[in-house]
C-alpha positions, -999 to 999 in steps of 0.1 A, spaced: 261 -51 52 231 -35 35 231 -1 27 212 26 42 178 35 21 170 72 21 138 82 2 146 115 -22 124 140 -47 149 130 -76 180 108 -90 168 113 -124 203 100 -145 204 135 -158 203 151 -124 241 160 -117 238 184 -83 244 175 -53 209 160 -38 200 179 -6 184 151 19 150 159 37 155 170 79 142 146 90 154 118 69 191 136 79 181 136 115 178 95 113 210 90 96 226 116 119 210 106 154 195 74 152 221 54 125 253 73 130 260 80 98 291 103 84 304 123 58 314 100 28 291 67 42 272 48 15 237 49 11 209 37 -15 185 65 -27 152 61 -35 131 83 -53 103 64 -42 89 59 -78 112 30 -91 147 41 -91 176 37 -70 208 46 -75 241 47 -52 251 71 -31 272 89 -5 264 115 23 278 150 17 280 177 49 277 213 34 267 243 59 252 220 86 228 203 55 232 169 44 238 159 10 237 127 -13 260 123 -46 253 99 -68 279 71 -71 262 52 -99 234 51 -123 198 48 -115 182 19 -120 150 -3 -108 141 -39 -108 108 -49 -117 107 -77 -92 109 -51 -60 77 -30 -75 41 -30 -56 16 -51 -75 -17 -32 -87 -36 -45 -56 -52 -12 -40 -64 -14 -2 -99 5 6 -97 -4 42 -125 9 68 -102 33 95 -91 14 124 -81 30 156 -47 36 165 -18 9 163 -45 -16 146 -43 11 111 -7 17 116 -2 -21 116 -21 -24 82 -5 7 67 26 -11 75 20 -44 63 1 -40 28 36 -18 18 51 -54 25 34 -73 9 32 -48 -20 -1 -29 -22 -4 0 -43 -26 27 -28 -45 29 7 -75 42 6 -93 49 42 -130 47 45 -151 61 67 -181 43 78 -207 44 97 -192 21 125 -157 41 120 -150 51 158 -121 76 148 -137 105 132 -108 116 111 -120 148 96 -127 162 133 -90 155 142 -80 168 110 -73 143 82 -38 159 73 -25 150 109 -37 107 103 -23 111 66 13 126 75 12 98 102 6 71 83 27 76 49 56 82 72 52 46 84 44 34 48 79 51 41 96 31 68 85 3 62 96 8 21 130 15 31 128 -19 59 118 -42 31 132 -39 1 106 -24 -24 116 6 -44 83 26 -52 61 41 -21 27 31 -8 4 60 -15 -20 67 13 -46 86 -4 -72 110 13 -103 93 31 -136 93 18 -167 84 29 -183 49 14 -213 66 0 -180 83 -19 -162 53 -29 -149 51 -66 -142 17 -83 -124 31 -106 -98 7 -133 -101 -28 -130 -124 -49 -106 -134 -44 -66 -140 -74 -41 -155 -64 -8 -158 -86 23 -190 -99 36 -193 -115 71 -228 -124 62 -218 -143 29 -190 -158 48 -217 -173 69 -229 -193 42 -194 -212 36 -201 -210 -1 -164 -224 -15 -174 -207 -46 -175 -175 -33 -142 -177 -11 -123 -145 -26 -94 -169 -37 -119 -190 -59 -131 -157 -78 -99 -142 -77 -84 -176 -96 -116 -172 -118 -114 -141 -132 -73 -138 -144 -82 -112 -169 -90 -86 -139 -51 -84 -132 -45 -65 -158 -62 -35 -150 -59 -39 -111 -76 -52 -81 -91 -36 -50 -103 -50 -18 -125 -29 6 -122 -41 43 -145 -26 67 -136 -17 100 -145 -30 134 -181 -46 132 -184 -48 96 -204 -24 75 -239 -13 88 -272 -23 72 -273 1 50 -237 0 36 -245 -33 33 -280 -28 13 -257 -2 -11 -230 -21 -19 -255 -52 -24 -275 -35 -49 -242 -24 -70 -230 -62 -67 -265 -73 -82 -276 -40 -109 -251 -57 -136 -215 -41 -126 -195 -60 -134 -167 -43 -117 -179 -52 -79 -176 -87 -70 -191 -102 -35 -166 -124 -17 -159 -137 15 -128 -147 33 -137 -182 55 -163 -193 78 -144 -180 108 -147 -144 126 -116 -123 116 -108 -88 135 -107 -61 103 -68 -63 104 -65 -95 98 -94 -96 72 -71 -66 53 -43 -88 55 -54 -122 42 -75 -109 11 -42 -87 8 -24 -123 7 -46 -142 -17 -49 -108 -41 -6 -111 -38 -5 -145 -51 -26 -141 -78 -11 -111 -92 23 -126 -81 23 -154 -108 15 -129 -134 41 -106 -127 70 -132 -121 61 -146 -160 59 -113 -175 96 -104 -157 104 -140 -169 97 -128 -208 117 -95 -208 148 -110 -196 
């Protein structure tokens, strides 16, 4: 049976303490998975390591001691694939939150648009973050990876930093065209040197970007950067989530390839 993952600040190999466990991460392995004093888990530090462990009870607060040495395995890290994804409402963001941490994005950007219907600053953007890195945490400790998904704080798109390597963003009107060369897995394949340095894919949200995001973005695609690249994802009409998702995919098995020779190398 696989042991229990519980996410922790530190199991550095110098840290010797007992490791106090968050409340509510105890109130899971308490309530929900019925776990007791001396039961094995695997702590994470969400970072890269993971080490061995059992639960301790001290004072009515749980404990973890470390029963081995930290370690990592490159093979369960994220890929440098970074998600700029247009907020959806409700379960449709939580669903995309959830999946990019499986299929090993990086960072989650959320953008705000002008077709954004949840006006996240208004609700108070602390509230949507908390929510959704809670579920990115879940879902580390469902599948397998050892570093977490960070979801960083929303900007607007007028806001939007490339920053290292290159960014693709999806356009239903190029998509129109069916141009084979433009498919984002064509450009992708094309341009192997951008996976060094990292990839992001900006997804807008429902209905696409508005006239005017689209005018902006086209006139950094055609003033020379090279770092923005113009792709679309198929002649058919995908809903935002599953847009996210496939670039997501073709991104993943580009960067895939790369990784699994470089692991190949070291060993």
């Amino acid at each position: 049976m696989r042991m229990r993952r519980v996410l922790c600040d530190d199991i550095s190999p110098s840290r010797k303490s007992l490791i106090e466990i968050s409340e509510n991460e105890a109130k899971h392995l308490i309530s929900v998975l019925r776990l007791g004093p001396g039961d094995s888990i695997e702590l994470l530090d969400g970072k890269g390591l993971s080490a061995p462990g059992s639960l301790v009870f001290r004072d009515k607060r749980l404990f973890a001691e470390l029963t081995g040495s930290p370690s990592t395995n490159p093979k369960l890290l994220s890929l440098p694939i970074h998600l700029k994804m247009g907020i959806l409402k409700g379960e449709a963001m939580e669903w995309v939150v959830e999946k990019a941490v499986e299929l090993g994005v990086r960072t989650l950007t959320p953008i705000e648009t002008e077709f954004t219907v949840v006006k996240i600053h208004k609700k108070g953007a602390g509230t949507f973050l908390e929510r959704w890195q809670k579920i990115a945490d879940q879902a580390l400790k469902q599948c397998g990876r050892l570093d977490r998904m960070e979801i960083l704080p929303p900007v607007p798109l007028e806001m939007l930093s490339i920053g290292a390597g290159v960014l693709y963003w999806s356009d239903e009107e190029l998509a129109r065209n069916s141009d084979p060369e433009k498919h984002l897995s064509q450009i992708a394949r094309k341009n192997p040197a951008h996976l060094d340095s990292g990839t992001s894919l900006l997804i807008g949200p429902e209905g696409g970007f508005s006239a005017s995001e689209r005018s902006r973005l086209l006139q950094l695609t055609v003033s020379g950067n090279k770092g923005i690249n113009r792709v679309h994802l198929g002649s058919l009409i995908l809903r935002a989530e599953t847009a996210a998702l496939l670039g997501i995919s073709i991104l993943v098995g580009e960067h895939y390839g790369k990784r699994e020779n470089q692991v190949q190398a070291t060993t």
